[in-house]
Structure formats: structure tokens, C-alpha cells
BASE-101010 format. One record per residue (C-alpha): residue in one letter; z, x, y. Coordinates in steps of 0.02 Angstrom, whole numbers, plus 50000, padded with zeros to 5 digits. Layout:
// residues N
AZXY/...
END
This chain:
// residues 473
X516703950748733/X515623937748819/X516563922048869/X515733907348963/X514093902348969/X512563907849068/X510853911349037/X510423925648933/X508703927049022/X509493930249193/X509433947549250/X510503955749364/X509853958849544/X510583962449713/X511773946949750/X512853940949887/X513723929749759/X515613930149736/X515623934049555/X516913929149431/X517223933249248/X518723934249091/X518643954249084/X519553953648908/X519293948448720/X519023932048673/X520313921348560/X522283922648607/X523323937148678/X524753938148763/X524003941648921/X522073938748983/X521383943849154/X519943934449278/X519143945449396/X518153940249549/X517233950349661/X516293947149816/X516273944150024/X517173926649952/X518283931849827/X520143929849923/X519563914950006/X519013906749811/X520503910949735/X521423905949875/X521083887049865/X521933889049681/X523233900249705/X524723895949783/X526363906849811/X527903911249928/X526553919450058/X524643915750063/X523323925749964/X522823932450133/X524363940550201/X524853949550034/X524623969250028/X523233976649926/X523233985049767/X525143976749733/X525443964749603/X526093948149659/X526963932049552/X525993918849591/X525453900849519/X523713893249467/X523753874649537/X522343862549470/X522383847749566/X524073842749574/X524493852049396/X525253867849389/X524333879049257/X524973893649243/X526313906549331/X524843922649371/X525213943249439/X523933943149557/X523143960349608/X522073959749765/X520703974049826/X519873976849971/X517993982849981/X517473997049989/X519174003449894/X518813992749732/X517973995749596/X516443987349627/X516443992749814/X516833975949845/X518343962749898/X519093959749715/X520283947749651/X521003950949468/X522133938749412/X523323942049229/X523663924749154/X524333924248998/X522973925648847/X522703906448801/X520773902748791/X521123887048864/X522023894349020/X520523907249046/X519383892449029/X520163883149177/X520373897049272/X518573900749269/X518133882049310/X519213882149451/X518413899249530/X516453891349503/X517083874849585/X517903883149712/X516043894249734/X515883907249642/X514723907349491/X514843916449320/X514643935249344/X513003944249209/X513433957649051/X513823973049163/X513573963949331/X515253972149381/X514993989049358/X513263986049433/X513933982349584/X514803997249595/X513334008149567/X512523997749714/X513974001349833/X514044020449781/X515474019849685/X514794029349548/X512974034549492/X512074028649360/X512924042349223/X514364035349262/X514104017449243/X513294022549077/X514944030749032/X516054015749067/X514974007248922/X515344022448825/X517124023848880/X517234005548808/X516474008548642/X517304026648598/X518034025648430/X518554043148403/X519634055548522/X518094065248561/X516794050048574/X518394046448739/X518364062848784/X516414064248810/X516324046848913/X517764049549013/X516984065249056/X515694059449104/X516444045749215/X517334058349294/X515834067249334/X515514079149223/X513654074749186/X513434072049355/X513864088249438/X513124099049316/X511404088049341/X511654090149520/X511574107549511/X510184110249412/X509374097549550/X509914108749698/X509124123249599/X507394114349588/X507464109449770/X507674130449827/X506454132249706/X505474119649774/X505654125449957/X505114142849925/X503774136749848/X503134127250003/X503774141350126/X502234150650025/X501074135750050/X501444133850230/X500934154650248/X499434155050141/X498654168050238/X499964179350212/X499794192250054/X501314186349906/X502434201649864/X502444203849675/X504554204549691/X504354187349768/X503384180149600/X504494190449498/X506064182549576/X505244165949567/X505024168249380/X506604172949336/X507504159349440/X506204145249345/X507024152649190/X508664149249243/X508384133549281/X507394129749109/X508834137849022/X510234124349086/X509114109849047/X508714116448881/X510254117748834/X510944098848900/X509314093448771/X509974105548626/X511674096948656/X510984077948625/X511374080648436/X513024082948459/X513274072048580/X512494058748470/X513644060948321/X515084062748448/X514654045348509/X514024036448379/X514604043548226/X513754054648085/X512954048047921/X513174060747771/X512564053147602/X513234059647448/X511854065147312/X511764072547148/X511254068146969/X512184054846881/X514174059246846/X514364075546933/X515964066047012/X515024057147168/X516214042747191/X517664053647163/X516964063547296/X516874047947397/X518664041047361/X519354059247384/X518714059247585/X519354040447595/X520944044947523/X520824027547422/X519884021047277/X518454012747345/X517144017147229/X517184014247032/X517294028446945/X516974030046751/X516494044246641/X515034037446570/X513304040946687/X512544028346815/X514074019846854/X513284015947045/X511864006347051/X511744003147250/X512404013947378/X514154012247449/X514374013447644/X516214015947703/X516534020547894/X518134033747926/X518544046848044/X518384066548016/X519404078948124/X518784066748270/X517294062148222/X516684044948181/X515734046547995/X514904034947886/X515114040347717/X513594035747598/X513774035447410/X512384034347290/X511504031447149/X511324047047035/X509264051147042/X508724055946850/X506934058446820/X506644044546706/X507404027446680/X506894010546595/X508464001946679/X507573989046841/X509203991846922/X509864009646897/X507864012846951/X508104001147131/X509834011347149/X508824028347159/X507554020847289/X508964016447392/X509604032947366/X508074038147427/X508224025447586/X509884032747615/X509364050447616/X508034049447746/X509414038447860/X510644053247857/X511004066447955/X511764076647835/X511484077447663/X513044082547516/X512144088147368/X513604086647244/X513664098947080/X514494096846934/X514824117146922/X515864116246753/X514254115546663/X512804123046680/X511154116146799/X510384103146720/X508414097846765/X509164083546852/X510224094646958/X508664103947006/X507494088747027/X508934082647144/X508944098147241/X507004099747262/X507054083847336/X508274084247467/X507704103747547/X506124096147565/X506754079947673/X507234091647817/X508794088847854/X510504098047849/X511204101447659/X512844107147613/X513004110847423/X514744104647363/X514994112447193/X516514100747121/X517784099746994/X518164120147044/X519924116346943/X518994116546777/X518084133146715/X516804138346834/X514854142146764/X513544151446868/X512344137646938/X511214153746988/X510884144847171/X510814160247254/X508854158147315/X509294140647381/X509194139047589/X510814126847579/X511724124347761/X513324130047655/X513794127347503/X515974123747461/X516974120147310/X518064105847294/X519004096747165/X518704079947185/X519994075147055/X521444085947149/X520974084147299/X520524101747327/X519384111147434/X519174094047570/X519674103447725/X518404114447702/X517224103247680/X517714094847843/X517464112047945/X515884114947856/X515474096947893/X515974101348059/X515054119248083/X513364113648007/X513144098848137/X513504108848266/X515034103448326/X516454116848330/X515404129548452/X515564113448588/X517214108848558/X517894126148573/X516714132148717/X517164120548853/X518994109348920/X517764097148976/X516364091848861/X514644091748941/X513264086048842/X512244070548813/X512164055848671/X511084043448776/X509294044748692/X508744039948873/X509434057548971/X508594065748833/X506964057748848/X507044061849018/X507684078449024/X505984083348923/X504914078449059/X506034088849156/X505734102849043/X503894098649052/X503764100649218/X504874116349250/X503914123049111/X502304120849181/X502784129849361/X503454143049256/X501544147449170/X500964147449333/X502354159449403/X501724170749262/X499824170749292/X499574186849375/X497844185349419/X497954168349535/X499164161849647/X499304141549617/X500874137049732/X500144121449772/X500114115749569/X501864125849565/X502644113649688/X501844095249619/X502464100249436/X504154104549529/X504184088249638/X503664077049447/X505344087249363/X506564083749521/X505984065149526/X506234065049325/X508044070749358/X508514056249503/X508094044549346/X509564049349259/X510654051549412/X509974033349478/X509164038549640/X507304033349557/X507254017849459/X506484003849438/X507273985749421/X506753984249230/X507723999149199/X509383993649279/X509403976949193/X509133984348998/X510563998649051/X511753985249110/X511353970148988/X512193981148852/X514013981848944/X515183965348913/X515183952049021/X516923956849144/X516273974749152/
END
């Protein structure tokens, strides 16, 4: 969504600049919108603007008609929207300015704004701004990217969540607990000659629990909130012609996968993106693994099989259960209980006569019968899909989702743990009384915590957070 041109080894700092940027797609559209922000951003777009009453004198937050005037050319006929700092988005005075969508209008229109002083505003340099000015902290920033990129009803509902807050509160608590924590703690230190009531540690020790319990459980939630996010990658594995692609073209509800009767018919794996119940998946067909083959390229197909296995995050070991387990079947199913990761058995073609696959010893996620060929059996495969991820419990528990997908909170929130964790063996030593290692191991969690929420980071940090939102953002 970048339009312009700047430097991409510019970083965004603190600025006075008036800013200006196209804050939508590139190519044509009926409409397209400039925003500038800045102490200079009326008086920019007022030496290019021109209309019944100056820029100036017109009310903010109302849309006005108004005309673009290059030199003694009119441009364009413009709704111009005018904000005033700190009730803006970025905190600051904003001018947004809806042109209709021709690349070569939006061009001008940003030519005319750097001429006229402002320069071209950084990937995220908007939204920046707006943490700067205490608009919003640093979860919610990260959720405007998120809110940007949802593809999926509950990859909208988790960011806009968290732009409204969410996150935020619920790490704010858990940051006023550490700070009572953390000032009983130093009430101690401040009265060491004074004998500590056993109650005192005990209520110390269960309140550090508490505490360790809510953060766990943000970190157990990363998971979901991943796949919620960013989508979930389920290859589909079994021996050769157990009905794989059919499988495939079943969940698609197309033919995208050939589909013969005769064995090895896929020689590569087959990725095909589609949504679930709400959630983003990228389906993975494969190669059927057979212990022996002479064939070069049936024999690359199973080592991208392999490839494809240890890139999922859930694994459908497909049976053929009309006919009895072959040694490929079970090859195929030693193989993927031992990578790890979530397996659901899907024992197909259930509208032909069933056999007993004797599987009952097998630690399978779930196992479900479908009939690929009817169409049978799918939805529950989607809620087993659903269950065995994790998913359902969240969705159901909670209006507002609360968890995390950013790989960075989680990080984070360990050290967090960590720390907490560490007070909490020294609440529980008996013998000793160690308030003064209690308190730095509380102090290293609640500085972990302003990380996430923005209040402790460092200038590196900002600029590879913000470098991944669009330029107009």
C-alpha cells in the first residue's frame, strides 16, 4: 500500500514535520484519500485548497466541497475533513482530503502538499504519532496493523479488541497487581527489624499465584491467537489413494486437486488458502508416503510431504477404512505421532462397508469419519478441527476475545513469568526471608510488562513495530 517514494533506510523518530501521505491502495478507485498531519497541516493545504470559505474558518470534523488548484489549473473538486490536535487521530492538527481514486490525481496532490512543506510521511509514521501523543499504547497501535490485515471475522474481532483496549486493561491489571505486590514487599524491607508473620508470607504466596495464573494463561492463549490471526496449516497425509485429494476438493468445495484411482497421482504438495467456521486455513495436500519407490519424482513428492508435515500445525492422517490397514497405513502413522504435533485420524469413504482398522491403542487428537466422495462427515471435521486447536473453549468463554498472536507479547510475557516465578520460590522458602531478591525479580517482571504496554522501549524497537504498517497508517 506504499505510494511515493522515500528512503527505505529512514526510520521513524520524533518529528515536528507536517506529514503527508495517500492512506489508500494503489492503482484506480473511485475515490482515494491524502492525509496530512502536523503543527502545519491547515496552513499546507491551505495554499492548494480553495473554496466558498477559507480552510481556516471551516468547522472540524465536517466534510466540506472544496477544489484542488495547481497553479492556475483546477485539479480536482475534494470533501475536505479537517481535525484539530489533540482530538485526531494522531493527536495532532490533521487534514484528510477524498479526491477521486486516479493515481495521477493522488500524485499531484502529494506534490503540491511537499512543495507547499510538508514531506512524505514513513510506513506507520501515522499511527506512531498517535502513540507519541497518547492516543493509544503500543497494543493498540499493534492492533491497527492487525485490524488492517484481518482476513477472517475472528482475526477482526481479536484486533479490534484489542484496539479497543482489551489487551490493554487486562495487562494493566495484572501490572497494578505486581506493583501491591511490589509495595508490600518493600513495606517489609523498610521494617527489617521487625519479626514477618507467617499469614503475611502465606498471603504473599498466594497473591504471587494469582498473579502467575493470569499471565500464564495470556501465554497459553498465544496459540490460538496465532491461528486466529494468521491462519492454521493442516496437511493432509496418508498412504497413496486412501482419497487425499478428494479429501482436499471436498473442504474446497471445488476440484482443485486431480483425482484418479490409480496410486501416486500427487507428486508435490498442493497448498490452497480458505476459510473454516472463521478461521483462516491453509489446506496442504500431499504426496502419499510408501516405503519404497524407484520413481525420482514420486520419491521428491514424499520429502516434501515430509517438509510439509513439520510446517503444520495440525496434521490429517487420512484412512482408507473400507479395507483393511495396510503397512503403509501404519508406516504413515508411526511417522506423524512421532513429529509432535496435533493428529486427527480421518477414516474416509464411511459410505462404503466399514472394516476394523484396530486403532484403538493409537494417542490420535480425534479421530472422524467422512466421505470424501459425498461429502459426508465435513462439519465434523471442522469442529474437531476446531476443538483440537484449541479454539472453541475461547470463542465460547468470553464476548470480547483476549488473548495474544504477536510472537513479541509472548516473548515477553515469559520473562514476566520468569520473574514472578522467581519471587514466588522465594515466598515459599520457609527457612530465610529474601524480600530484598523478592522485590528486584518483581521490579525485572513489571519493567518486562511496560514493554508490551510501550512505557519501556527502546528506539530500535519502535521502528521494526511500525516499519511493518503501510505507508498512510
Amino acid at each position: 500500500m506504499a505510494q511515493g517514494s522515500f528512503e527505505t533506510s529512514k526510520t521513524i523518530a520524533r518529528s515536528e514535520d507536517t506529514i503527508v501521505a495517500v492512506a489508500t491502495p494503489p492503482g484506480e478507485g473511485a475515490l482515494g484519500v491524502v492525509r496530512l498531519s502536523g503543527e502545519e497541516a491547515l496552513s499546507i493545504a491551505a495554499r492548494f485548497l480553495v473554496g466558498p470559505k477559507p480552510l481556516s474558518e471551516l468547522p472540524p470534523r465536517s466534510v466540506s466541497l472544496m477544489r484542488v488548484r495547481k497553479g492556475e489549473h483546477i485539479l480536482d473538486q475534494v470533501m475536505v475533513t479537517l481535525f484539530q490536535g489533540p482530538r485526531s487521530y494522531t493527536g495532532e492538527d490533521a487534514v484528510e482530503i477524498s479526491t477521486h481514486g486516479s493515481p495521477y490525481i493522488l500524485a499531484r496532490l502529494l506534490e503540491l502538499s511537499q512543495d507547499s512543506g510538508a514531506r512524505l510521511a514513513l510506513p506507520g509514521e501515522f499511527t506512531f504519532r498517535a502513540f507519541l501523543n497518547g492516543r493509544m499504547d503500543l497494543t493498540q497501535a499493534e492492533a491497527v496493523c492487525g485490524l488492517i490485515r484481518a482476513k477472517t471475522e475472528w482475526a477482526h474481532r481479536t484486533a479490534q479488541a484489542h484496539l479497543q483496549g482489551a489487551l490493554s486493561q487486562r495487562l494493566a491489571e495484572i501490572r497494578l497487581h505486581l506493583m501491591q505486590l511490589l509495595a508490600q514487599v518493600e513495606v517489609l524491607l523498610d521494617h527489617p527489624e521487625e519479626e514477618i508473620p507467617s499469614l503475611n508470607r502465606e498471603a504473599l504466596c498466594i497473591q504471587t499465584d494469582g498473579v502467575l495464573r493470569e499471565v500464564e494463561t495470556l501465554i497459553n492463549s498465544f496459540n490460538v491467537g496465532r491461528f486466529l490471526q494468521d491462519g492454521l496449516r493442516i496437511a493432509i497425509v496418508g498412504s497413496p489413494n486412501v482419497g487425499k485429494s478428494s479429501l482436499l476438493n471436498a473442504l474446497l468445495g471445488k476440484e482443485r486437486a486431480i483425482v484418479t484411482e490409480f496410486p501416486g497421482t500427487t507428486r508435490d504438495t498442493l497448498e490452497e488458502a480458505a476459510h473454516l467456521d472463521g478461521l483462516a486455513v491453509i489446506w496442504i495436500d500431499t504426496a502419499g508416503i510408501r516405503s519404497h519407490t524407484l520413481d525420482p519424482v514420486e520419491k521428491e513428492g514424499m520429502e516434501r510431504t515430509q517438509r510439509a508435515i513439520q510446517s503444520s500445525d495440525l496434521i490429517l492422517f487420512v484412512l482408507d477404512q473400507s479395507r483393511d490397514l495396510q503397512s503403509a497405513d501404519r508406516s504413515v502413522m508411526e511417522m506423524v505421532l512421532k513429529v509432535g504435533k496435533p493428529v486427527i485420524a480421518v477414516l474416509n469413504k464411511s459410505d462404503l462397508p466399514s472394516m476394523d482398522l484396530h486403532l484403538n491403542g493409537a494417542p490420535f487428537s480425534e479421530r472422524v469419519s467422512v466421505s470424501a466422495q459425498k461429502g459426508q462427515g465435513l462439519e465434523e471435521l471442522s469442529q474437531s478441527i476446531h476443538r483440537v486447536v484449541g479454539i472453541p473453549g475461547f470463542l465460547c468463554a468470553q464476548e470480547q476475545p483476549i488473548w495474544i498472536a504477536s510472537a513479541r507479547h509472548r516473548d515477553i510475557l515469559l520473562r514476566v513469568r520468569q520473574g514472578i516465578a522467581e519471587a514466588m520460590k522465594l515466598f515459599q522458602n520457609s527457612s530465610q526471608c529474601f524480600e530484598d531478591l523478592v522485590a528486584v525479580h518483581l521490579r525485572e517482571a513489571l519493567l518486562a510488562l511496560e514493554e508490551i504496554l510501550g512505557g519501556n522501549t527502546t528506539e530500535d524497537l519502535l521502528n521494526t513495530i511500525f516499519s511493518n504498517f503501510c505507508i498512510g497508517k
